[in-house]
C-alpha positions as CSV (number, residue, x, y, z in Angstrom):
1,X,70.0,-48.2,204.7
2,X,68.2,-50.8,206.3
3,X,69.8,-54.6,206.7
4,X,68.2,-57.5,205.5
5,X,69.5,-61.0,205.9
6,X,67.6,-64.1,203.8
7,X,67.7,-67.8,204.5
8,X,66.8,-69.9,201.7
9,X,67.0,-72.1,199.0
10,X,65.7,-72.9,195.7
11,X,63.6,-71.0,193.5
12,X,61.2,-69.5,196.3
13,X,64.4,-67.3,197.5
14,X,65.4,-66.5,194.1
15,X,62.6,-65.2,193.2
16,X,62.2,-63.1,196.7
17,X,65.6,-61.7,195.6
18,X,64.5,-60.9,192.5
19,X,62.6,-58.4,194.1
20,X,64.4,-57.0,197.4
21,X,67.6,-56.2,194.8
22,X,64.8,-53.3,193.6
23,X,64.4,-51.6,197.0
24,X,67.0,-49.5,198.6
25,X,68.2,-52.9,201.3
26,X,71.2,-53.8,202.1
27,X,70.4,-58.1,201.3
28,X,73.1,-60.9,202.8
29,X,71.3,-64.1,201.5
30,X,73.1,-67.1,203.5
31,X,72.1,-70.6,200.9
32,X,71.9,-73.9,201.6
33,X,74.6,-75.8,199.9
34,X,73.8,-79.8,200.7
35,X,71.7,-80.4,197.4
36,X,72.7,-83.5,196.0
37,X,70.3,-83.6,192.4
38,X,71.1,-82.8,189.2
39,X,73.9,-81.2,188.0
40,X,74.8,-79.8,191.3
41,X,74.6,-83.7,192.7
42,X,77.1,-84.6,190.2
43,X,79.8,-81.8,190.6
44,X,79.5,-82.2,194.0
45,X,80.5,-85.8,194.5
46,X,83.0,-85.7,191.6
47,X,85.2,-82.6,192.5
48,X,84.0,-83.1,196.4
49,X,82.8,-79.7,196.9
50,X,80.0,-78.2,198.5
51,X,76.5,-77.7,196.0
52,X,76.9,-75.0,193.9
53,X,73.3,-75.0,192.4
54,X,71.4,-72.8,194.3
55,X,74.2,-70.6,195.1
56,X,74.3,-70.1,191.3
57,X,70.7,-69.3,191.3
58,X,70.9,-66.4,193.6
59,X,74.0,-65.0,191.9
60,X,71.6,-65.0,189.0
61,X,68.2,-63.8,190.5
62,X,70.7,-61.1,192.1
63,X,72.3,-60.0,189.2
64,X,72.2,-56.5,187.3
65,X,73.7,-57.1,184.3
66,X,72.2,-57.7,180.6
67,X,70.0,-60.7,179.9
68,X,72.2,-61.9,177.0
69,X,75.0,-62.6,179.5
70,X,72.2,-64.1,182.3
71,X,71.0,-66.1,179.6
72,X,74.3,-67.7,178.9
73,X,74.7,-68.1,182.6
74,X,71.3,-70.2,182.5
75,X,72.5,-72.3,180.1
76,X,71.9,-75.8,180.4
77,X,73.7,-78.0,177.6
78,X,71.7,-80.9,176.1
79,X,73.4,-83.8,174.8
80,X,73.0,-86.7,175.6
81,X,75.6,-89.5,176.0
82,X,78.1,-85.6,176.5
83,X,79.5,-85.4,179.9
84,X,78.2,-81.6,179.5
85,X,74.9,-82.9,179.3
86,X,72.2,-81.9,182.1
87,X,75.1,-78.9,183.4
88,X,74.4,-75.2,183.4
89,X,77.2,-73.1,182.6
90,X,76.9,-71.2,186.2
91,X,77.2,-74.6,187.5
92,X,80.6,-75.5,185.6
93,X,81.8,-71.6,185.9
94,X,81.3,-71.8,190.3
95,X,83.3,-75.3,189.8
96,X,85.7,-73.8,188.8
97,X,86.4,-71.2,190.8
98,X,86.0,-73.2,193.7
99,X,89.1,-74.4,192.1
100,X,91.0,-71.4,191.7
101,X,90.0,-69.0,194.5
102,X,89.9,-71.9,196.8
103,X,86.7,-72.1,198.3
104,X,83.1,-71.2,197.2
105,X,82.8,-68.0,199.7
106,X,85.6,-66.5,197.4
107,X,84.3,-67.7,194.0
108,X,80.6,-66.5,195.0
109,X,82.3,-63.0,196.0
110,X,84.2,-63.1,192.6
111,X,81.3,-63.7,190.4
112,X,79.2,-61.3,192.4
113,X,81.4,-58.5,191.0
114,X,81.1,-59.9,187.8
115,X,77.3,-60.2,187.8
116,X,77.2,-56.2,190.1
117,X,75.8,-57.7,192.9
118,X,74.5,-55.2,195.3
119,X,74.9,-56.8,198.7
120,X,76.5,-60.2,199.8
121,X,75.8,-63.4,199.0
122,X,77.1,-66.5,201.5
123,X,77.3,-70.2,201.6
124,X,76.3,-71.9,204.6
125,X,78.8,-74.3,204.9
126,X,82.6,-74.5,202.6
127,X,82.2,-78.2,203.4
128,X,80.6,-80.7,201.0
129,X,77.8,-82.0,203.5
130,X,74.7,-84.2,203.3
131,X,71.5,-83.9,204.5
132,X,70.4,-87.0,206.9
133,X,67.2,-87.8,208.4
134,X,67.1,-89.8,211.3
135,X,64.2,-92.1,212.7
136,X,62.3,-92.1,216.2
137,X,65.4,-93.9,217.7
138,X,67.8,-91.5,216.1
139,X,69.4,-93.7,213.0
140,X,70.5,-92.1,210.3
141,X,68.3,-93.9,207.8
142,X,67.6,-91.5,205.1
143,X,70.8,-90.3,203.1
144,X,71.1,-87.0,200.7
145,X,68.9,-84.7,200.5
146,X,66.5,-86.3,197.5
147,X,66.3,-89.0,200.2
148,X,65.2,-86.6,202.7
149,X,62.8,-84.8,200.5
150,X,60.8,-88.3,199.7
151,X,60.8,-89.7,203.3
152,X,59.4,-86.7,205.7
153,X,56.9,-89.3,207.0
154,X,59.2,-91.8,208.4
155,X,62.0,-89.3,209.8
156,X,62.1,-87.7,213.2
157,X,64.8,-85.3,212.9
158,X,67.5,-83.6,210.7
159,X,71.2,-83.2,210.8
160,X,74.3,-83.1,208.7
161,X,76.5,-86.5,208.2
162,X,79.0,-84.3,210.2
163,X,79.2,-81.1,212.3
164,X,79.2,-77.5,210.6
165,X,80.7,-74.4,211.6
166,X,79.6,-70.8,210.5
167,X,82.1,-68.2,209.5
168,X,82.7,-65.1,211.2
169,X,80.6,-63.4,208.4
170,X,77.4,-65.2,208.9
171,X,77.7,-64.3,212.2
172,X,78.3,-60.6,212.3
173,X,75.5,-60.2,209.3
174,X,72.6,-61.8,211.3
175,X,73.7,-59.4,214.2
176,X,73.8,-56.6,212.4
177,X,70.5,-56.9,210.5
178,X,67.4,-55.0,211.1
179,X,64.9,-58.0,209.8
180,X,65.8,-61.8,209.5
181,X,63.8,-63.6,206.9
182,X,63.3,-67.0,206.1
183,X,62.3,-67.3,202.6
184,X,59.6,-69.3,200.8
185,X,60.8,-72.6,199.9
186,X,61.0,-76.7,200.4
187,X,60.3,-76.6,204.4
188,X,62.5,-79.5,205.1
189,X,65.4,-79.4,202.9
190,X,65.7,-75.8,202.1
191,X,64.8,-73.8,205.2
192,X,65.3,-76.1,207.8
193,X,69.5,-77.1,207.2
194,X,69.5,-73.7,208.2
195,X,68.4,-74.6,211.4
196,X,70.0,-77.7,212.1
197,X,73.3,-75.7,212.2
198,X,73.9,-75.3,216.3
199,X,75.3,-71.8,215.3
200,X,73.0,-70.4,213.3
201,X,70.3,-71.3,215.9
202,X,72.7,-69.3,218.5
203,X,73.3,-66.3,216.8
204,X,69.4,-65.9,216.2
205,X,68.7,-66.1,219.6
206,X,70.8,-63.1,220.3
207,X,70.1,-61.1,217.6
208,X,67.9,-58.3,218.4
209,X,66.1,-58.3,215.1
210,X,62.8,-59.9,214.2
211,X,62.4,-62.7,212.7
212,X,59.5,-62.7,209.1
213,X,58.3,-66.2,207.3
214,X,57.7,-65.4,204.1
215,X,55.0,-68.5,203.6
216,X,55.1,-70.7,200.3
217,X,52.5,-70.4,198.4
218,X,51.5,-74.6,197.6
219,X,52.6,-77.5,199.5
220,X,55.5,-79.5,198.6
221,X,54.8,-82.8,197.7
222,X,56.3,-85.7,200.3
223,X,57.4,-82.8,202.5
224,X,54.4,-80.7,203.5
225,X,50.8,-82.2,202.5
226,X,48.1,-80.6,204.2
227,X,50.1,-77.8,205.6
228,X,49.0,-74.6,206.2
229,X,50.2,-71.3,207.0
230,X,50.3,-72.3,210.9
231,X,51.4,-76.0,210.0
232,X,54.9,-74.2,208.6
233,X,55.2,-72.0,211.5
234,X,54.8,-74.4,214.1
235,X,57.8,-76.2,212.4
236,X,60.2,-73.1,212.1
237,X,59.2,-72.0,215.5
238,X,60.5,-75.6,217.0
239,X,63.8,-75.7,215.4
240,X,64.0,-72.1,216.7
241,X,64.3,-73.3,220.1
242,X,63.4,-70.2,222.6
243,X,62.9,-67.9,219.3
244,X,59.9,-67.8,217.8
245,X,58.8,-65.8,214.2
246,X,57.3,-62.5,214.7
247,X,55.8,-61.7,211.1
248,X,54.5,-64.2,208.7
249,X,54.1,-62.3,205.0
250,X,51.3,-64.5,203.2
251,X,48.9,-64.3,200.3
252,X,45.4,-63.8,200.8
253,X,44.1,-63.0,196.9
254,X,41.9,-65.3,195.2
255,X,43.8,-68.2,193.2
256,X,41.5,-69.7,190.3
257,X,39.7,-73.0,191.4
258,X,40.8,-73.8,187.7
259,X,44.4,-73.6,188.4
260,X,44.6,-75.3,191.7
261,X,42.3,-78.1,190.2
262,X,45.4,-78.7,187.7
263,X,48.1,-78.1,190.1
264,X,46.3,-81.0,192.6
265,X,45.8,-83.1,189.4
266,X,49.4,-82.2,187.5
267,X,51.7,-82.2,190.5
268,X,49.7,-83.3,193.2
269,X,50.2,-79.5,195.2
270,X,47.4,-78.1,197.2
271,X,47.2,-74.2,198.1
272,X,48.7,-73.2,201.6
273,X,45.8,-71.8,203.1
274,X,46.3,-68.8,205.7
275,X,44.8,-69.9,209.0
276,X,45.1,-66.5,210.7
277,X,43.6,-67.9,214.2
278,X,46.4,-70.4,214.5
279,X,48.8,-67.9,213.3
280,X,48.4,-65.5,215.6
281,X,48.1,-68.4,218.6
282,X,51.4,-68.4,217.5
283,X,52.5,-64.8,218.5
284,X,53.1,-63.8,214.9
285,X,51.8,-60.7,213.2
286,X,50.0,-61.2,209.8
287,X,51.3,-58.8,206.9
288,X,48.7,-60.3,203.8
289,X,48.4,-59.2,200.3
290,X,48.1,-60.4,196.8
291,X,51.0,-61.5,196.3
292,X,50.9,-64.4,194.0
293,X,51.2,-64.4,190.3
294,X,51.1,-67.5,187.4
295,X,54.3,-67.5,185.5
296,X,54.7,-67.9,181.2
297,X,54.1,-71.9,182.2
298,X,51.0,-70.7,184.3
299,X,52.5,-72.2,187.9
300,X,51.9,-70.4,190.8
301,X,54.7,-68.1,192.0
302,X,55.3,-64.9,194.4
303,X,55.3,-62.0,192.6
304,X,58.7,-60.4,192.9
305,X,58.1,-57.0,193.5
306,X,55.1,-57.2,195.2
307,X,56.4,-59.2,197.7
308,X,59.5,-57.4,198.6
309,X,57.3,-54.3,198.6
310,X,55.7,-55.5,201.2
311,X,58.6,-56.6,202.9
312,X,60.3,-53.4,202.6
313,X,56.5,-51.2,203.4
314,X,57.5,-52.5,206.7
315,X,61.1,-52.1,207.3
316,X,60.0,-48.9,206.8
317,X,57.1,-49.2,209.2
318,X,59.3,-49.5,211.6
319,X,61.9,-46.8,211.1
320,X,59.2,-44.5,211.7
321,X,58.2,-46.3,214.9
């Protein structure tokens, strides 16, 4: 079986989850745990932990058991004035068994057995870190990643409020897979705190596999206005330092002018465009399909399946090669 190992965060890579879990691949996802919003914001600085809500998402998006008991998972209490109020229950559940198994790599392995998890799922970091963005002379003058997220403009560079380590695991997974992927997702302050990780930058340079982009679909306000296809590799390949991204997956269907009218006008997104000249300047090979699909609130989104069909057409590609 044919290893796959995700970087991610947010609802891009559980969605693309949602999909590989289908295919006969062994997935490790490694997740980006310096979110400070939210929920995950609050638990985070109260029980000084790292973020547990996109670690919860994947569990979820990973998860082959009945939709009653994801449902309850997904459940996000409402009261306000409650100190429940604004807290999913997978949120308060991984809390807690931070506190009993003693650090989120155990309590992610123990609700992965809970929710029949087929392959591994693995926080970046056990440490409750930050996300800071520094300015042209190097201060640190953005704090938190909703800080980040709103000031790409005026920062220079990215790095943690202190130095992170990756376990053992990490490290023997990305040299063991077959295909690295980075995942669709906020550019800046999902997929890059992968890369600002000295270690994870290290063991990618050695790794014999190729590396696939799967490209987002819209930009993300604040981060990546204007951005296309090669605007987002040129990023990843930089922070790659001596690697550079061999595939870039990407849509190429028609998207309704009607719909991308309203997402400019509604959330102020534009459509990443695929500029396959400056792509392949790049030295990346172009895997492009209709991929895209509107969900029940008519947003743009990757279609599951079709994307990790794609994804998994050419892991097979290769086996024959």
């Amino acid at each position: 079986m044919k290893k796959v190992i995700v970087f991610g965060g947010g609802t891009g890579l559980s969605c693309l989850l949602s999909g590989l879990k289908l295919f006969p691949v062994e997935v490790t996802t490694v997740i980006t745990v310096s979110d400070n919003g939210s929920s995950t914001g609050v638990l985070k600085q109260e029980f000084d932990i790292p973020a547990v809500g996109d670690v919860g998402k994947v569990l979820l998006a990973m998860a082959n058991v009945d939709d009653d008991f994801v449902k309850l998972l997904r459940y996000r209490f409402n009261r306000e004035g409650s100190s429940l109020d604004n807290h999913p229950v997978r949120n308060i559940l991984l809390t807690a068994l931070i506190d009993l198994k003693g650090n989120l790599t155990e309590a992610t392995r123990y609700m992965s057995k809970i929710l029949q998890i087929k392959g591994e799922v693995l926080p970046l970091s056990e440490e409750r870190v930050e996300l800071v963005g520094r300015d042209e002379s190097g201060n640190p003058e953005f704090y938190g990643e909703e800080d980040v997220s709103q000031n790409i403009r005026s920062i220079s560079s990215l790095s943690y409020d202190h130095d992170i380590h990756i376990g053992n695991r990490v490290r023997q997974k990305i040299a063991d897979a077959d295909l690295i992927i980075f995942s669709p997702g906020s550019l800046y302050t999902s997929i890059l705190p992968h890369l600002i990780v000295e270690d994870i930058v290290e063991e990618i340079r050695q790794a014999p596999a190729p590396i696939m982009y799967v490209s987002n679909l819209v930009t993300q306000p604040g981060e990546t206005d204007g951005y296309n296809v090669s605007d987002h590799l040129a990023v990843l390949n930089r922070y790659l330092k001596g690697r550079k991204i061999d595939i870039v997956l990407a849509n190429n269907a028609e998207i309704d002018p009607e719909i991308t009218e309203k997402y400019l006008v509604t959330e102020n997104k534009t459509l990443v465009e695929l500029d396959r000249d400056l792509v392949e300047q790049q030295g990346a090979r172009i895997m492009e399909g209709d991929i895209f699909e509107l969900d029940e609130d008519g947003r743009i989104r990757h279609n599951a399946l079709r994307t990790a069909y794609m994804i998994f057409s050419y892991l097979m590609e290769e086996n024959k090669r």
